[in-house]
N, C-alpha and C positions, 0 to 999 in steps of 0.2 A: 166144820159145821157144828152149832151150837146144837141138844137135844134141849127136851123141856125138861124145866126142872136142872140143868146142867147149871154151877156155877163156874167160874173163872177161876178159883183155885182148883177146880174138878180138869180146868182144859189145861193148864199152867204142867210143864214137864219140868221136877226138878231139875233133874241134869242136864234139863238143856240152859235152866238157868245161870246154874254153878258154870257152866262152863264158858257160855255166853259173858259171864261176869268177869271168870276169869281171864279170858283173852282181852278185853278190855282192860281191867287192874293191869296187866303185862304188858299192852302198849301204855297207858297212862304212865307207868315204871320208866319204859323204855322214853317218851318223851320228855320227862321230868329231869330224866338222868341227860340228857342230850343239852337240856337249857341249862341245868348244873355245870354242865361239863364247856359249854358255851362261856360261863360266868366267871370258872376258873382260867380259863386262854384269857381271855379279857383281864383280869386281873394279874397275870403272870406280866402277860404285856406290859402292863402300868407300870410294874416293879421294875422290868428291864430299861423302859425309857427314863425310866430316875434313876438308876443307876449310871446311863448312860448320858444324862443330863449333867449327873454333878462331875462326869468325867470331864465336861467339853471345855475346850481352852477359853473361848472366846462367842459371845450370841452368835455368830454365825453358823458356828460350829454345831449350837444349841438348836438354831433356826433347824439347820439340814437334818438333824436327828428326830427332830417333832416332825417334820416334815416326810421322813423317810418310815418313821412310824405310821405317820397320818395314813399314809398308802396301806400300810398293811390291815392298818386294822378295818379298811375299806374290803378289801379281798374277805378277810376273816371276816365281816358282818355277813358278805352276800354271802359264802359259804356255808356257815352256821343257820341262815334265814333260810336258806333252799332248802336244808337238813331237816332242820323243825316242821317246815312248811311240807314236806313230803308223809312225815309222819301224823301229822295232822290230818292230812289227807287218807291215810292208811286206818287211823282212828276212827273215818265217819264212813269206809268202806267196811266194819263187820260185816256179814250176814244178818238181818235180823229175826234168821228163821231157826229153828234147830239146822243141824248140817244134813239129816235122813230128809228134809223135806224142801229145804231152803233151795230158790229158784236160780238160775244161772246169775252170777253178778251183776250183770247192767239190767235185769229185770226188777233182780231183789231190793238196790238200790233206790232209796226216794230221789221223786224231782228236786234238782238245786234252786233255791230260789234266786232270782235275777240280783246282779251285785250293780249301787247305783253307779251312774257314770255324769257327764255332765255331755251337754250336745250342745259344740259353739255355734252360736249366729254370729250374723252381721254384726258389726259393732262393737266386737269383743264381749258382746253377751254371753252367758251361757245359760241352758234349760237344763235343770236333774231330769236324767232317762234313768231306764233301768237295761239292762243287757243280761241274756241268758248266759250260763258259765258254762264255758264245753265240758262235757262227761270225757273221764278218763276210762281208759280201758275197757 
């Protein structure tokens, strides 16, 4: 409740800021280092299929090497994407309240806004919709 005369650095708790801040800098850390660490397997990768490129006797040899890479590095995108993608998720679930006052999770949470989609008709048309995102947890 605001009083009169009350300004917004009068309602504002530091420590709830510092700490609010700080749990965000510490996942932004933890995601940053995930897509670093993404970047390096991706690059390790690269180095191992040239090496293993200049090994091969013959293109065939070459074909099935790019090819048996291509699979992997199929696996390691989805893997890596679910990864990032979950802490993503973990990054826009803070608290936005101090932790003394802040309301049970799925209340304290803002509404997600609708992510677009497209709705086919007839014809192989299709119409932009929008679709609500289901709330986690």
């Amino acid at each position: 409740m605001v009083n009169p005369g009350q300004t917004v650095c009068d309602m504002l708790q530091p420590d709830a800021v510092l700490e609010s801040s700080r749990k965000l800098l510490a996942q932004m850390d933890g995601l940053n280092r995930a897509w670093l660490g993404g970047l390096q397997e991706v690059t390790e990768s690269q180095w191992d299929l040239a090496a293993r490129l200049s090994r091969c006797a013959d293109p065939f040899e070459a074909s099935r090497a790019y090819a048996d890479w291509l699979e992997g590095q199929s696996e390691l995108l989805a893997t890596q994407g679910r990864r990032i993608t979950d802490q993503w998720f973990k990054l826009y679930q803070l608290p936005a309240e101090p932790q003394s006052t802040a309301k049970p999770a799925a209340e304290s949470r803002p509404a997600t806004p609708p992510l677009p989609t497209t709705e086919a008709k007839p014809g192989g048309q299709s119409k932009p919709t929008t679709r609500p995102i289901a709330a986690t947890g």
